[in-house]
LUMGUMAR-620930 format. One record per residue: x, y, z of N, C-alpha, C in turn; residue number from 1; residue in one letter. Coordinates in nm, 4 decimals, decimal comma, padded with zeros to 6 digits. Layout:
# residues N
ROVO       n.px       n.py       n.pz      ca.px      ca.py      ca.pz       c.px       c.py       c.pz   vexse   loza
ROVO          X          Y          Z          X          Y          Z          X          Y          Z     NUM      a
...
This chain:
# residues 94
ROVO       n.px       n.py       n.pz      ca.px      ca.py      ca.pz       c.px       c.py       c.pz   vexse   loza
ROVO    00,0848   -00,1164    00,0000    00,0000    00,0000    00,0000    00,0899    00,1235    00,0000       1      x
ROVO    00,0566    00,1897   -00,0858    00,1437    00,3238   -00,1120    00,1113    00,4128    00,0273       2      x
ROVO    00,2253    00,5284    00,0385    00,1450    00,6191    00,1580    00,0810    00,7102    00,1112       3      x
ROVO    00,0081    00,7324   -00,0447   -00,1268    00,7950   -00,0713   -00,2592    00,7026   -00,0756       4      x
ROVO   -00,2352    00,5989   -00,0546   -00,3210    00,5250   -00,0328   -00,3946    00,4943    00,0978       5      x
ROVO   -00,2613    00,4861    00,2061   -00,2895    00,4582    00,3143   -00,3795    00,6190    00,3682       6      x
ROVO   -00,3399    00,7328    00,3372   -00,3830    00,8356    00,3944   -00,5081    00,8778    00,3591       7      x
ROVO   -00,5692    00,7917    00,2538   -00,7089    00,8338    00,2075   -00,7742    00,7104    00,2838       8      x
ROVO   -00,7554    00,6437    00,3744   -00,8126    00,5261    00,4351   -00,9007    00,6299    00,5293       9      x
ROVO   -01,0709    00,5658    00,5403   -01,1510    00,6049    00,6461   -01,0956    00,5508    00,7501      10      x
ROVO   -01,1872    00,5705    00,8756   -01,1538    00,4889    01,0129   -01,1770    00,3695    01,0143      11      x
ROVO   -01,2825    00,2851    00,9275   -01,3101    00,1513    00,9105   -01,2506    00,0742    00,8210      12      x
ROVO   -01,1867    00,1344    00,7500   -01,0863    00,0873    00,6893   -00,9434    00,0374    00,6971      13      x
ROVO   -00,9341    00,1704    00,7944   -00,7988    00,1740    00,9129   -00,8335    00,0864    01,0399      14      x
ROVO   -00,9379    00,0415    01,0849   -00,9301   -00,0420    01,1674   -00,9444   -00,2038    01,0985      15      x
ROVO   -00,9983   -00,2201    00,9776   -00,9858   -00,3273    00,9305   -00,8553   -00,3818    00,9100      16      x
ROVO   -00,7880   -00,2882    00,8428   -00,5831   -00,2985    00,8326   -00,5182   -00,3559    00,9856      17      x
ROVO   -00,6055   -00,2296    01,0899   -00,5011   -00,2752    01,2010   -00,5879   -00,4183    01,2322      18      x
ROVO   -00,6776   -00,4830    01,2377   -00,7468   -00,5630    01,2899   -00,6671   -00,7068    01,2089      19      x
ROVO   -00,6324   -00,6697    01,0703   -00,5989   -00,8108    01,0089   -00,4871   -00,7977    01,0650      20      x
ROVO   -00,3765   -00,7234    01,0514   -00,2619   -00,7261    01,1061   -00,2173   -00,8062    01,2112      21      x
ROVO   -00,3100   -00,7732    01,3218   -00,3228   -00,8276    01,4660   -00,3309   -00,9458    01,4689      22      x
ROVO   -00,4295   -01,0447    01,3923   -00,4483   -01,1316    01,3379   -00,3121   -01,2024    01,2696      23      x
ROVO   -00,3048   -01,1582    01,1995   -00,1469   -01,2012    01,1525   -00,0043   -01,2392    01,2446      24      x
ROVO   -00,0325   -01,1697    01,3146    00,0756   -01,1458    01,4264    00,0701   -01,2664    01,5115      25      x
ROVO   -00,0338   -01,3115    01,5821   -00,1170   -01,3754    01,6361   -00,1004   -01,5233    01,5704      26      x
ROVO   -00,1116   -01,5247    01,4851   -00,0943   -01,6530    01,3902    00,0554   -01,6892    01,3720      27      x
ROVO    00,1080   -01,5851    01,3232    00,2766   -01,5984    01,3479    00,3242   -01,6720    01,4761      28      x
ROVO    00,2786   -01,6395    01,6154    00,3414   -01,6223    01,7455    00,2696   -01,7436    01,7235      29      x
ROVO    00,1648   -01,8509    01,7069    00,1406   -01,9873    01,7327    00,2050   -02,0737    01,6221      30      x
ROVO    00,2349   -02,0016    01,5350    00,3010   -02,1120    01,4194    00,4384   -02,1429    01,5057      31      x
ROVO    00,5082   -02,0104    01,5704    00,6615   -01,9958    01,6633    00,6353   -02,1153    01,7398      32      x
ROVO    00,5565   -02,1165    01,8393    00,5270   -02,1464    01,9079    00,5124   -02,2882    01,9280      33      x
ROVO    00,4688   -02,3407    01,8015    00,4264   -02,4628    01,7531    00,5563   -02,5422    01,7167      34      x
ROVO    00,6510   -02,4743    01,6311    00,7673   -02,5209    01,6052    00,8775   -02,5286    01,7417      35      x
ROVO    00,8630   -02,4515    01,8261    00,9296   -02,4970    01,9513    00,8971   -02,6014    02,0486      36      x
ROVO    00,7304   -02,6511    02,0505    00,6427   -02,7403    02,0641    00,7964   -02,8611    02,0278      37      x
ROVO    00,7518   -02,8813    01,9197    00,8054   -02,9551    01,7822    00,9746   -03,0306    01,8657      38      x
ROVO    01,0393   -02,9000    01,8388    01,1737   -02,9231    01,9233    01,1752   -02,9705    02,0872      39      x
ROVO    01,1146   -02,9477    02,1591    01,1099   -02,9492    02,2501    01,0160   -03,1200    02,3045      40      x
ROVO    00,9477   -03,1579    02,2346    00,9030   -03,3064    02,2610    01,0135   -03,3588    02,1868      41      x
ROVO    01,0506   -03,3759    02,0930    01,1531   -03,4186    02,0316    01,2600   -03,4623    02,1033      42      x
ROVO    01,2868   -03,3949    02,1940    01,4066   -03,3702    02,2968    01,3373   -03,4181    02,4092      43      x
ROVO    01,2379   -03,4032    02,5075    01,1570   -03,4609    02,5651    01,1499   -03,6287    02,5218      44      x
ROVO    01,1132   -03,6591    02,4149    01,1053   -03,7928    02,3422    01,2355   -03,9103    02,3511      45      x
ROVO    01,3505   -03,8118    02,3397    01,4730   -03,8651    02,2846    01,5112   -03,9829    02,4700      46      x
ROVO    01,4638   -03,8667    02,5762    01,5116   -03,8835    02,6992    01,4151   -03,9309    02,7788      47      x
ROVO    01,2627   -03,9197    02,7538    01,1683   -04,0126    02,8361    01,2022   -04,1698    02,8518      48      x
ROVO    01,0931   -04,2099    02,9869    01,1051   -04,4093    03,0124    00,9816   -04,4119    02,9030      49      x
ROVO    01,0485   -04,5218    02,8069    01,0068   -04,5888    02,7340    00,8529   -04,6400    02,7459      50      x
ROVO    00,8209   -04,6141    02,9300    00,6944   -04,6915    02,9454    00,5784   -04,5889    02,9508      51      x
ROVO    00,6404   -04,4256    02,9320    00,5287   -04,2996    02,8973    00,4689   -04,3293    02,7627      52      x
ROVO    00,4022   -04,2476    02,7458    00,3140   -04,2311    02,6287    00,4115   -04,0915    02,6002      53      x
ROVO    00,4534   -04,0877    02,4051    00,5164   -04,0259    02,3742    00,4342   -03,8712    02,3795      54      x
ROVO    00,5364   -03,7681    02,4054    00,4965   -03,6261    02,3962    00,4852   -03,5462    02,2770      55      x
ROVO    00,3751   -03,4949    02,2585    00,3494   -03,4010    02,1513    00,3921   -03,2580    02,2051      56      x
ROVO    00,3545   -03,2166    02,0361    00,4404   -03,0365    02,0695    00,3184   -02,9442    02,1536      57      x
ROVO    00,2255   -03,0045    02,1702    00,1247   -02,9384    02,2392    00,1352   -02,9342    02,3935      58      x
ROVO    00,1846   -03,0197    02,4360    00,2242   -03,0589    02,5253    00,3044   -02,9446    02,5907      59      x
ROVO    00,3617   -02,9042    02,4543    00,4801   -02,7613    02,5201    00,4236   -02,6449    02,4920      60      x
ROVO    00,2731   -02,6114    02,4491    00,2935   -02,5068    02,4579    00,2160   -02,3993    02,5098      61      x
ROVO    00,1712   -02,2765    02,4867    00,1274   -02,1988    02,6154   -00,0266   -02,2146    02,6408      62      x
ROVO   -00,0532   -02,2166    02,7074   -00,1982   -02,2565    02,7376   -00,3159   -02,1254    02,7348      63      x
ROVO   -00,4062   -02,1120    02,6793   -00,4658   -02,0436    02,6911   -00,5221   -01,9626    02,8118      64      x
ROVO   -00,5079   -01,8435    02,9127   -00,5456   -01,8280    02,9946   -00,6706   -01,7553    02,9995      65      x
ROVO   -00,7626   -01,8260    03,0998   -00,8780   -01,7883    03,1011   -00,8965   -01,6414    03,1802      66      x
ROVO   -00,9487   -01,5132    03,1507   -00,9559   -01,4209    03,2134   -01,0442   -01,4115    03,3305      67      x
ROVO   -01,0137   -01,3629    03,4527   -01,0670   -01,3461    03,5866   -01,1467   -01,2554    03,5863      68      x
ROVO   -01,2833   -01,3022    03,6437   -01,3852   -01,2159    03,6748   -01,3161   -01,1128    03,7934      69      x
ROVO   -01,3818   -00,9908    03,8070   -01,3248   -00,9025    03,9223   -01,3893   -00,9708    04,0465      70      x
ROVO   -01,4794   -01,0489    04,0537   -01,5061   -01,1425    04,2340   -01,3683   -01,1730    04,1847      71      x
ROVO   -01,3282   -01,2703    04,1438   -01,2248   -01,4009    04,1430   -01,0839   -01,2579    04,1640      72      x
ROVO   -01,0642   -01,1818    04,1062   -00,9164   -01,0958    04,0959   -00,9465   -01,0202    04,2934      73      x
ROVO   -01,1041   -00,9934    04,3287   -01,1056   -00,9455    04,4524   -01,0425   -01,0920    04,5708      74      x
ROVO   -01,1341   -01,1922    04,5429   -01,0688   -01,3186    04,6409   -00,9334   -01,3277    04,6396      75      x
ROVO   -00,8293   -01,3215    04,5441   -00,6843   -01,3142    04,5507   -00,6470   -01,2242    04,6216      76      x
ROVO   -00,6979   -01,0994    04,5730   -00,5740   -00,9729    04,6777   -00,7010   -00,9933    04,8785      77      x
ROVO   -00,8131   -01,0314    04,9097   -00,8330   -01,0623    05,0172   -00,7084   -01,1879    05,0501      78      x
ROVO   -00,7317   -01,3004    04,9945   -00,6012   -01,3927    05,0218   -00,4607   -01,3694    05,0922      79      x
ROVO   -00,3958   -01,2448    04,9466   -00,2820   -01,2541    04,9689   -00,3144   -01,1304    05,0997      80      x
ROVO   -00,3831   -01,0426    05,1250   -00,3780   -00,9461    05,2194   -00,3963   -01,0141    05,3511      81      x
ROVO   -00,4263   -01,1499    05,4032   -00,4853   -01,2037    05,4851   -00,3500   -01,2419    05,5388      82      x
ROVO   -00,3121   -01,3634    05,4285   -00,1567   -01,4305    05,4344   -00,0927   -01,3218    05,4797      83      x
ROVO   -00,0619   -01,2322    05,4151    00,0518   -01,1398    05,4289    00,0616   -01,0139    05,5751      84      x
ROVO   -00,0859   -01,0347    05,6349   -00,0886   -01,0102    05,7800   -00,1214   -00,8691    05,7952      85      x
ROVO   -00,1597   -00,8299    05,6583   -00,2759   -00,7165    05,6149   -00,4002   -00,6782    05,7097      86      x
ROVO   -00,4548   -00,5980    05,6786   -00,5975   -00,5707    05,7258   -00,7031   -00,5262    05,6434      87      x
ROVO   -00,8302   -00,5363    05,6659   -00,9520   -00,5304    05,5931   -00,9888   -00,3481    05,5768      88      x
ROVO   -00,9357   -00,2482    05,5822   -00,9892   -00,1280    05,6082   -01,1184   -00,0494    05,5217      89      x
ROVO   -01,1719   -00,1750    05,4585   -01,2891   -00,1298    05,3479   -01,4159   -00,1179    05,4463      90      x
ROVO   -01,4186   -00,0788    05,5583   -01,5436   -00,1221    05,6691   -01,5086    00,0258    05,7290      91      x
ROVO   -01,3826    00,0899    05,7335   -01,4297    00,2327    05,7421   -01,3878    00,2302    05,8943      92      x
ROVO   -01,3799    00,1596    05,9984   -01,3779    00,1237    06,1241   -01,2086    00,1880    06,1992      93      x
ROVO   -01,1390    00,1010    06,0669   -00,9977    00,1466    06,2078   -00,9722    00,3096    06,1532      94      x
């Protein structure tokens, strides 16, 4: 895309560009990802007991993380504030 091209782009147009892009990127970083998979059971494979079930590249690689509701992100910092010998001061009291 020329840069007279790009500069006559609307906003939906320009977000379609950045949107495939992202996409692209995204696809790149699991193809990476996949090929280190790859190497990494391989090598895993070479050195396992014979009596496992052989390892795939999936096996190695990043797991999707599920995003935390704000209850679930509030129960952690009560946790670690509890453990860590914190106090509750949301009650307005001390």
């Amino acid at each position: 895309m020329s840069e007279e091209e790009f500069r006559k782009l609307n906003l939906k147009q320009f977000d379609a560009l950045l949107k495939r892009k992202y996409e692209n990127k995204k696809n790149e970083k699991k193809k990476a990802d996949y090929r280190a998979g790859i190497v990494a059971a391989t090598i895993a494979n070479v050195f396992r007991d014979k009596k496992q079930k052989p390892f795939k590249p999936d096996d190695f690689m990043p797991k999707e993380k599920k995003k935390q509701d704000w209850q679930t992100q509030l129960q952690v910092v009560e946790m670690l504030n509890k453990a860590l010998g914190g106090k509750d001061k949301r009650g307005g009291n001390d």
